[in-house]
C-alpha positions as CSV (number, residue, x, y, z in Angstrom):
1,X,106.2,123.6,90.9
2,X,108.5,120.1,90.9
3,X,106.9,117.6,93.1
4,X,109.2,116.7,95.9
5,X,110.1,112.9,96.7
6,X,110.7,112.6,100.5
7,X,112.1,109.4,101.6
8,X,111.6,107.8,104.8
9,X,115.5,107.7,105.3
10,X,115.2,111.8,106.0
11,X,112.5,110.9,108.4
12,X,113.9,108.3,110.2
13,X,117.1,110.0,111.0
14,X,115.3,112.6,113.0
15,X,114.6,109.7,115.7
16,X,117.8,108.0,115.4
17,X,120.3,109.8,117.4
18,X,118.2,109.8,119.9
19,X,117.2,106.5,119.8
20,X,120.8,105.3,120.3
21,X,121.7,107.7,123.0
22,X,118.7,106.5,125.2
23,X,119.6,102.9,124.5
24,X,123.4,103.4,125.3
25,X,122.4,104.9,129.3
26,X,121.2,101.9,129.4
27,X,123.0,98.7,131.6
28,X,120.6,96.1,130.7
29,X,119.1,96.4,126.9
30,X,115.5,96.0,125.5
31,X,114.6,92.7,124.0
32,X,112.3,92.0,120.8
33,X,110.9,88.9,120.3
34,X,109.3,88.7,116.9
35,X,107.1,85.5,116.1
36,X,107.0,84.6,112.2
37,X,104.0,82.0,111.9
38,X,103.4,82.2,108.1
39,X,104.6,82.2,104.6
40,X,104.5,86.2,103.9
41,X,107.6,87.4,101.9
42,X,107.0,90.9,102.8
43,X,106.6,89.7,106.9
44,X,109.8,88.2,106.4
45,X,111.4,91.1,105.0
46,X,110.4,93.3,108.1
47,X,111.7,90.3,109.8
48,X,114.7,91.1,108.6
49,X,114.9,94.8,108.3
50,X,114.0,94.6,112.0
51,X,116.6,92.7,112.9
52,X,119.1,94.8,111.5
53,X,117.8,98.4,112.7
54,X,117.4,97.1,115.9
55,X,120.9,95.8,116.2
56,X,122.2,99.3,114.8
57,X,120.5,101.1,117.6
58,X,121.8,98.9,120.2
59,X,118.3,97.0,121.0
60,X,117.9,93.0,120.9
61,X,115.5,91.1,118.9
62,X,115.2,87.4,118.3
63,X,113.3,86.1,115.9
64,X,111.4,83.3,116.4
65,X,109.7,81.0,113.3
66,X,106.9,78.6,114.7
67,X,104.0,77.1,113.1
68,X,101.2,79.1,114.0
69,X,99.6,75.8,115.6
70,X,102.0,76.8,118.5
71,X,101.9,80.5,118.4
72,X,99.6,80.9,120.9
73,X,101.4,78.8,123.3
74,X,104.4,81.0,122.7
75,X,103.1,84.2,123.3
76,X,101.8,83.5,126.3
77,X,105.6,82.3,127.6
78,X,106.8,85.3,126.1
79,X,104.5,87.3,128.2
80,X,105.9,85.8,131.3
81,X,109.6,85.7,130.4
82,X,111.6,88.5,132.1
83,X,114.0,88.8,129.4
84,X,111.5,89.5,127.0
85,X,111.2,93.7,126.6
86,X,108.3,93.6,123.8
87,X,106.3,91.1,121.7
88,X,105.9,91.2,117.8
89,X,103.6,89.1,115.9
90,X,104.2,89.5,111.9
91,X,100.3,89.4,110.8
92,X,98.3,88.0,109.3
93,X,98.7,85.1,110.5
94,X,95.3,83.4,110.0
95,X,94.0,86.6,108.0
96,X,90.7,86.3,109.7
97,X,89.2,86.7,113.3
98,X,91.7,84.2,115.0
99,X,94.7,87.2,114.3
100,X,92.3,89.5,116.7
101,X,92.6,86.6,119.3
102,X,96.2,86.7,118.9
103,X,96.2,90.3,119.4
104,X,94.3,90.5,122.6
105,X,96.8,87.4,123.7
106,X,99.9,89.6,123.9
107,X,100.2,91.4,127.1
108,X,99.7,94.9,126.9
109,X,102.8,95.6,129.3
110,X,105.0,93.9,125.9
111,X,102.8,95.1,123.2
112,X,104.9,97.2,120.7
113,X,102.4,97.1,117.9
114,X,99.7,98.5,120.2
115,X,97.3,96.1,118.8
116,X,96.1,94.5,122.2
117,X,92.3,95.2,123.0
118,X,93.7,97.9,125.8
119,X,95.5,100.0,123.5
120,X,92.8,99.2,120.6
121,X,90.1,101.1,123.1
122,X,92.6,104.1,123.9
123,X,93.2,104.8,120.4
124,X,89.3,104.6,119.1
125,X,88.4,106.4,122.2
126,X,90.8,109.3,121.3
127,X,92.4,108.5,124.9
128,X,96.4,109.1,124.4
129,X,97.1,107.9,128.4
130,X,97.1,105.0,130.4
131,X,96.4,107.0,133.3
132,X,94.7,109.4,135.3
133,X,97.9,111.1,135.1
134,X,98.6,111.4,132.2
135,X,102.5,110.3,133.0
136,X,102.0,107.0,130.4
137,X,100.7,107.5,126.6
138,X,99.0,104.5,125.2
139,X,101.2,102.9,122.3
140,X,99.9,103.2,118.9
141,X,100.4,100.6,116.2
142,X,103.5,101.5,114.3
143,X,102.8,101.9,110.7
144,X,100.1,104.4,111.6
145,X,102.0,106.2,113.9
146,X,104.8,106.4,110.8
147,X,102.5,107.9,108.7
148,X,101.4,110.6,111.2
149,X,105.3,111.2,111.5
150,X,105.7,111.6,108.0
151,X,102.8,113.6,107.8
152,X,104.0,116.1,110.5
153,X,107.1,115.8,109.0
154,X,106.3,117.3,105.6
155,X,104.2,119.8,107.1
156,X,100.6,118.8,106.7
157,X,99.8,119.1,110.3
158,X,99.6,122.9,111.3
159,X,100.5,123.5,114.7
160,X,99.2,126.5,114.7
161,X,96.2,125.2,115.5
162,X,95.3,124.3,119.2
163,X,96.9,120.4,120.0
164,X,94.2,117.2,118.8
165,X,93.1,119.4,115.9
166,X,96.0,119.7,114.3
167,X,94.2,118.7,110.9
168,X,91.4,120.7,111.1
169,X,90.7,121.5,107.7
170,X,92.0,118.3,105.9
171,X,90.4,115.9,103.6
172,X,92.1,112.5,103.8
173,X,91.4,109.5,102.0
174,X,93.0,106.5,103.2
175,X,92.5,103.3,100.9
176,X,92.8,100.4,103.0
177,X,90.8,99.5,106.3
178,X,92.8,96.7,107.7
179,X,92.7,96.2,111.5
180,X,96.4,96.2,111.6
181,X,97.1,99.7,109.6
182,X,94.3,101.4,107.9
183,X,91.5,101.4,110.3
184,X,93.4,102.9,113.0
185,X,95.5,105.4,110.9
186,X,91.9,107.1,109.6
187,X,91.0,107.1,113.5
188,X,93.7,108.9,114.1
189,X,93.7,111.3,111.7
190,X,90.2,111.7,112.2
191,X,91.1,112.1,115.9
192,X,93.4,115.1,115.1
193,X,90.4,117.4,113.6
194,X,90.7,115.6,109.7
195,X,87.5,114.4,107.2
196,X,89.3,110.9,106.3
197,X,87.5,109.3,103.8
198,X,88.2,105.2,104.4
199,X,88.6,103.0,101.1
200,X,87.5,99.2,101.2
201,X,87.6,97.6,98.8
202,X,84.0,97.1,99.6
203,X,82.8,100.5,100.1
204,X,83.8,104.3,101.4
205,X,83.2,105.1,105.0
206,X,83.7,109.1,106.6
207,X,85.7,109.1,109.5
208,X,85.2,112.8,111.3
209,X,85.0,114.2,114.8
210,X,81.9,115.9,115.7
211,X,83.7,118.4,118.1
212,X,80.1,119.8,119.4
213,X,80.1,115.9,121.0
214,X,80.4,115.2,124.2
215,X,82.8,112.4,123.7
216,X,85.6,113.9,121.5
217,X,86.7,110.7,119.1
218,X,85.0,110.1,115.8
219,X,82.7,108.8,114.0
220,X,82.4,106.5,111.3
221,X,79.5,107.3,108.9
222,X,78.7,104.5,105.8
223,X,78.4,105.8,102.3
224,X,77.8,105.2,98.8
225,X,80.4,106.9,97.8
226,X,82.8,105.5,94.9
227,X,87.1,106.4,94.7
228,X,86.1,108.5,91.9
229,X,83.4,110.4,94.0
230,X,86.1,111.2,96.9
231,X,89.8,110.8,95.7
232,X,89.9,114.4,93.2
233,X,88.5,116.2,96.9
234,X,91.1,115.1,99.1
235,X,94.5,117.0,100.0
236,X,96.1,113.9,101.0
237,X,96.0,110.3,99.8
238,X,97.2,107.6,101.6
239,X,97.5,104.0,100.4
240,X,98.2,100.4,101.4
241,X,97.3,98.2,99.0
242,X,99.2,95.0,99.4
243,X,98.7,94.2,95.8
244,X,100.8,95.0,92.8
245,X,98.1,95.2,90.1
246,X,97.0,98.0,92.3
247,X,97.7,101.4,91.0
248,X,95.8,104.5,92.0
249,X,94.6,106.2,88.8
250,X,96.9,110.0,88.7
251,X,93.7,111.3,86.9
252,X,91.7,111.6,90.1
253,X,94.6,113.5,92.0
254,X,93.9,116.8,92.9
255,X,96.1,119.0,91.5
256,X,99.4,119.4,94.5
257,X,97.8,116.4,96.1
258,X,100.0,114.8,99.1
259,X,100.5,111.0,97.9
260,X,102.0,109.0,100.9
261,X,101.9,104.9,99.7
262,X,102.7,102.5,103.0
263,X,102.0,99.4,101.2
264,X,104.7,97.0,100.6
265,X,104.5,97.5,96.7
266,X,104.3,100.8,94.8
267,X,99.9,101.9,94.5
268,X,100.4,104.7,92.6
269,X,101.6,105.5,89.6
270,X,104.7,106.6,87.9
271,X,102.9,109.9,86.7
272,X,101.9,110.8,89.9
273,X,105.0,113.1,90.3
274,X,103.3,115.3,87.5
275,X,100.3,116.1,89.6
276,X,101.7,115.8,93.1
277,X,103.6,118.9,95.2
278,X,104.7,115.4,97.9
279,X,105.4,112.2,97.2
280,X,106.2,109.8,99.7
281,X,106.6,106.0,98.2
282,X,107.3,103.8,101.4
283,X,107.0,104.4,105.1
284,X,109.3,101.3,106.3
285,X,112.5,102.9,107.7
286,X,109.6,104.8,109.9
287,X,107.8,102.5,110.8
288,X,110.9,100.6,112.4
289,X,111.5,103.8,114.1
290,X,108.6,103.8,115.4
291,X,109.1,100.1,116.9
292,X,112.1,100.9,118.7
293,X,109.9,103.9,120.2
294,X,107.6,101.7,121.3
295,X,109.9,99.1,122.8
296,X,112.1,101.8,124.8
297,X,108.7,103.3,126.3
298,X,107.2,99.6,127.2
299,X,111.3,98.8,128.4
300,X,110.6,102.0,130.4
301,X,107.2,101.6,131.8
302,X,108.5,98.1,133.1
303,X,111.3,99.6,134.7
């Protein structure tokens, strides 16, 4: 059977219309404030493709370039500024602990990435509210969320199954464990009843949920594992490789694999149509989705 490209064009567009019709009920209109503090072509180019979907759906966003001497100073102005909806830092910024800082820094009331230590606890916890009453969900970081999207989209999550273990019966491999995208989106497909198998480029760890645990959130186990070991078991393969000598070898797909790439720059290669039954080679138009989502919930919980 042909393997079928799906673009995240089709996915977006399921979110758009209504998107636009919440923001048009609107008198006063969401702001974005996205802070730039370093020399990433790729940050720039979400820059700019957030700019322009954002302006198409009716939301405002100002993007602000400082040098990331003064970023901190900035975010914390932004946090008090009225006019100011959400908060987006383009990462990494110092590519080491100091972006964590950063994180924690924006308030969790403006936090569309969801990368704030509050929403960081939610989503590792497997907690989905900010309260008791479960009126508020937590916001999740958007590329992860995108991918879930796209995976729901194209059917791999079966809702047949009773809701959090939606991908019971999945084998996932995700090969990239940044704080920003990959750690969290094995969590939360782990979360949602899959064995994710995590790729570093230091080593392979098992993301699963124990559901005979008392607390129902996974659990991250270390192995020895190699790509080789885990990559031919899995269903789906995920990757984010921000690297463009990085291909994923076709010869370890499984046979009607699900091949989903998020990274900036193609991971797998042009053959992997001929083992594939779903391709999906960017998640971006999603993932800016997703952002709006986020701002119009934050834009609501402050209203």
């Amino acid at each position: 059977m042909p393997c079928k490209v799906v673009l995240a064009a089709e996915v977006a567009s399921n979110y758009t219309a209504e998107i636009k019709s919440e923001v048009s009920q609107k008198a006063t209109k969401p702001k974005l404030v996205g802070f730039l503090a370093n020399d990433d072509i790729y940050a720039e180019k979400y820059a700019q493709s957030s700019s322009k979907h954002l302006a198409e759906a009716g939301l405002a966003f100002e993007l602000r370039q400082v040098p990331r001497e003064s970023l901190e100073n900035e975010i914390r102005m932004a946090n008090t500024d009225d006019n100011v909806s959400g908060i987006l830092v383009y990462y990494p910024v110092y590519g080491d602990d100091r972006d964590q800082k950063l994180q924690d820094l924006v308030d969790p009331t403006k936090d569309v990435e969801g990368l704030n230590v509050v929403y960081n606890g939610k989503l590792y916890s497997n907690d989905r509210f900010l309260d008791d009453g479960k009126t508020r969900k937590a916001i999740l970081p958007c590329t992860p969320l995108a991918v879930v999207k796209v995976l729901d989209h194209i059917g791999v999550y079966n809702h047949g199954l009773p809701y959090g273990d939606h991908l019971r019966g999945k084998t996932i491999a995700v090969v990239n464990r940044s704080e920003v995208v990959g750690r969290p989106l094995a969590a939360l497909l782990a979360n949602d009843g899959a064995k994710v198998y995590s790729i570093d480029i230091n080593d392979i760890q098992i993301y699963e949920r124990d559901q005979k645990a008392s607390i129902n959130s996974h659990t991250a186990t270390m192995t020895e594992l190699k790509p080789e070991d885990v990559i031919p078991l899995c269903d789906v393969v995920i990757t984010g490789v921000p690297a463009a000598a990085y291909k994923m070898p076709t010869s370890l797909l499984k046979p009607g694999v699900v091949a989903v790439n998020f990274a900036s720059v193609r991971n797998f290669e042009p053959e992997v149509k001929d083992v594939a039954s779903i391709y999906v080679p960017s998640v971006g138009k999603v993932t800016v989705s997703m952002l709006q989502r986020n701002l119009l919930r934050l834009f609501n919980y402050q209203h």
